[in-house]
C-alpha positions in Angstrom: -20.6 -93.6 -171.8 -22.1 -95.4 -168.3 -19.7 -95.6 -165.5 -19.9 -98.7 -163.6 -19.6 -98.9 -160.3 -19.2 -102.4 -158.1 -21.6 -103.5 -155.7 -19.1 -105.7 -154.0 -18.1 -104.2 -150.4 -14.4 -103.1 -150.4 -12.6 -101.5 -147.1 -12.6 -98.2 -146.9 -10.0 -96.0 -147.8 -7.4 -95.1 -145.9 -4.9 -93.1 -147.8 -2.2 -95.9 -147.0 -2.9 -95.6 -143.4 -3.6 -98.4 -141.6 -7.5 -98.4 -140.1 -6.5 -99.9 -136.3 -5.3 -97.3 -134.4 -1.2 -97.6 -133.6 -0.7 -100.3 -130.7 2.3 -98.8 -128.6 4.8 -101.2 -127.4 4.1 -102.5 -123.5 8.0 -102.2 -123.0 9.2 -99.5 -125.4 10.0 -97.1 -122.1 12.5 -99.7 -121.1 14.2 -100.2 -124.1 14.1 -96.8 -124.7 16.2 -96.4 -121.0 18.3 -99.0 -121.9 18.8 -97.4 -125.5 19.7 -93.9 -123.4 21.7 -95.4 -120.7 24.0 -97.0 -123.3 24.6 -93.7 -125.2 25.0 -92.0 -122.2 28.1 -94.9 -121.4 29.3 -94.4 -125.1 29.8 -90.9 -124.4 31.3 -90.9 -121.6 33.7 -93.0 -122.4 34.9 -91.1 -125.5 35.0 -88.3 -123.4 37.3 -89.8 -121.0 39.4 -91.2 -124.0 39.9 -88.4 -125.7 40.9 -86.1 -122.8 43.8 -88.8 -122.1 44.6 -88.9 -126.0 44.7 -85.3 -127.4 47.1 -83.9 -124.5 49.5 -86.5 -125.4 49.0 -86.1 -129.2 49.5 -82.3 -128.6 52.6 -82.9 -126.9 53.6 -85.9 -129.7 53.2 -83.2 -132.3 55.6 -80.7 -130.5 58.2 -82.9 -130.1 58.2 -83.8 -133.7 58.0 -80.1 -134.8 60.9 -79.3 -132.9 63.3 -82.3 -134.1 61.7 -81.1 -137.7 62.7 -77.8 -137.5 66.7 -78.5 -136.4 
């Protein structure tokens, strides 16, 4: 049996990999800030919510035990 081989030129193989090396993004460090600076917001806010909202849900939950348990 003869294996055939084509003498047409064909790209090398990459292994799925793209052959140009990776360009980076001019302006990823500043939408990466920006990215970061909004989590950091998110968070804080939560935080702040949440320290205003479970004292007053602990003390909701008390009351309603205790007109419960009469």
């Amino acid at each position: 049996m003869a294996h055939k081989e084509s003498s047409a030129a064909s790209p090398p193989k990459t292994g799925g990999h793209s052959a140009e090396p990776a360009r980076l993004d001019a302006d990823f460090d500043v939408r990466w800030a920006a990215w970061h600076a909004r989590g950091v917001s998110h968070e804080r806010a939560v935080r702040r919510k949440f320290l205003i909202l479970a004292p007053v849900l602990a003390i909701a939950a008390a009351i309603v035990y205790a007109l419960l348990r009469q």
